[in-house]
N, CA, C and O atoms as CSV, one atom per row, in Angstrom:
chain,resi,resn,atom,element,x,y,z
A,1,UNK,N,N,-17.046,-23.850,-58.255
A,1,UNK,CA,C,-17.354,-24.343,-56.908
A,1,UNK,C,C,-18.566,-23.610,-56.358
A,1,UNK,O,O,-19.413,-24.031,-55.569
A,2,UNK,N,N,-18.454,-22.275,-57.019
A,2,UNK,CA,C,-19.828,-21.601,-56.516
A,2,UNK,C,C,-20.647,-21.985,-56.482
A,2,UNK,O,O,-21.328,-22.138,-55.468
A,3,UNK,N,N,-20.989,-22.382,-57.879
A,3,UNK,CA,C,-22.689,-23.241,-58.365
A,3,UNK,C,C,-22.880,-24.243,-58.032
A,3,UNK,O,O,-24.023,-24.640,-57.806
A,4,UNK,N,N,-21.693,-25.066,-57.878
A,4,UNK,CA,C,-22.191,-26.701,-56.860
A,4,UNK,C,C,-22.639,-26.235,-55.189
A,4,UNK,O,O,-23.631,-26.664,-54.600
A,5,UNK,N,N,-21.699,-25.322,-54.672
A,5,UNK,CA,C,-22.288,-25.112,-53.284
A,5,UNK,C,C,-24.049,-24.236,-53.348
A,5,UNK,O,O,-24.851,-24.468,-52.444
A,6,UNK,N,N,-24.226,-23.768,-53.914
A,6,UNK,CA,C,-25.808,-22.711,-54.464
A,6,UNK,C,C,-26.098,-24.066,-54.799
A,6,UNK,O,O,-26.929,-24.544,-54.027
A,7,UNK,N,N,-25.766,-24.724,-55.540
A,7,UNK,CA,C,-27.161,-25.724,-56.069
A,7,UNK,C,C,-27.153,-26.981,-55.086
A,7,UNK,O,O,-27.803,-28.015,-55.244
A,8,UNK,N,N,-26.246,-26.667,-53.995
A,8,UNK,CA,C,-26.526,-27.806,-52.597
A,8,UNK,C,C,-27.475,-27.230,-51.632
A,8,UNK,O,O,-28.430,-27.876,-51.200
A,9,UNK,N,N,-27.147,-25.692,-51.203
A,9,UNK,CA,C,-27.946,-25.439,-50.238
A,9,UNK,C,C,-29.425,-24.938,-51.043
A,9,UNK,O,O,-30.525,-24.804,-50.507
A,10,UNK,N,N,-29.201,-24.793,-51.969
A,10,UNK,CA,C,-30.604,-23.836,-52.920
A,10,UNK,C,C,-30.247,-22.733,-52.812
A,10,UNK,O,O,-29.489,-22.159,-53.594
A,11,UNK,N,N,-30.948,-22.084,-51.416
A,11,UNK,CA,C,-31.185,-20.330,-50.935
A,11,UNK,C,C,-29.706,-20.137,-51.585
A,11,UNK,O,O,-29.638,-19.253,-52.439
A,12,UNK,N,N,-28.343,-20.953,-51.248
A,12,UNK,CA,C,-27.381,-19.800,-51.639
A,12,UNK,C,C,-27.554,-19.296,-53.009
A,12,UNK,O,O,-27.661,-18.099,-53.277
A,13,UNK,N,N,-27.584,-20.574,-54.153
A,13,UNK,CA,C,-27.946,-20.893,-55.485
A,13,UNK,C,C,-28.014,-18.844,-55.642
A,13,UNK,O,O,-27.212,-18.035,-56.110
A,14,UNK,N,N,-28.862,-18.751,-55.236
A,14,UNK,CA,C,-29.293,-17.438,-55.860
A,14,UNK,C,C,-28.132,-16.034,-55.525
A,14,UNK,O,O,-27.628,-15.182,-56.256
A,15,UNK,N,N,-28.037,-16.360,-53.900
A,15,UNK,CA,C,-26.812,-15.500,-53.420
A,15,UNK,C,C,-25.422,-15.413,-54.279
A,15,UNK,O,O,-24.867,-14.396,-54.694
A,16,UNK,N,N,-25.079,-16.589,-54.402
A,16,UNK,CA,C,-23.968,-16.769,-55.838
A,16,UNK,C,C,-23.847,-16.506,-56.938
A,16,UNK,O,O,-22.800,-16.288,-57.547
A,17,UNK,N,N,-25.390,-16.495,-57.487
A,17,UNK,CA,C,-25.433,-16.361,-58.832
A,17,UNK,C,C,-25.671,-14.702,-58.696
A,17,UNK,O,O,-25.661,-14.106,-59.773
A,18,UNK,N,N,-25.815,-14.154,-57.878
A,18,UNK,CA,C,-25.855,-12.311,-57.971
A,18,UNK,C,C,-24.253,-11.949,-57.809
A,18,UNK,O,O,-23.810,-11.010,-58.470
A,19,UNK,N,N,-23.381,-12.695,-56.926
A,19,UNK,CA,C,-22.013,-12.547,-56.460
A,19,UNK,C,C,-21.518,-12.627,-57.878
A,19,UNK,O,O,-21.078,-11.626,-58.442
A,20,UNK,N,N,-21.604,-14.201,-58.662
A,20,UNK,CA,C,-20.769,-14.164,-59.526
A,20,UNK,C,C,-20.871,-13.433,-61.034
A,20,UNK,O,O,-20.063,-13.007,-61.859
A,21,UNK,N,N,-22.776,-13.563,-60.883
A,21,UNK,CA,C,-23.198,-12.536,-61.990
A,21,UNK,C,C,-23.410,-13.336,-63.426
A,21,UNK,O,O,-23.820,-12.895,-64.499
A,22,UNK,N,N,-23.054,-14.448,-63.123
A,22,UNK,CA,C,-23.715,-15.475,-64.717
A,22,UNK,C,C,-24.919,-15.935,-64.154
A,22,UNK,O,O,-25.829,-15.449,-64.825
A,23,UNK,N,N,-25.394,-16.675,-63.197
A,23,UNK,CA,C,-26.578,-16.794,-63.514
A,23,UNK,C,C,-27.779,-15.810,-62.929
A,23,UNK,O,O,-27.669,-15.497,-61.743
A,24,UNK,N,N,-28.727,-15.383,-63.544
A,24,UNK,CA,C,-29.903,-14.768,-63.032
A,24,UNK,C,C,-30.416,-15.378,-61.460
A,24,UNK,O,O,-31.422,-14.919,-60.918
């Protein structure tokens, strides 16, 4: 659910992917 909400707003996209730690 992380990466669909990050890849809706964008900016989070990145905030999530440091939270969850798979993506760069």
């Amino acid at each position: 659910m992380g990466k669909i909400i990050g890849i809706d707003l964008g900016t989070t996209n990145s905030c999530v992917s440091v939270m969850e730690g798979n993506e760069p």
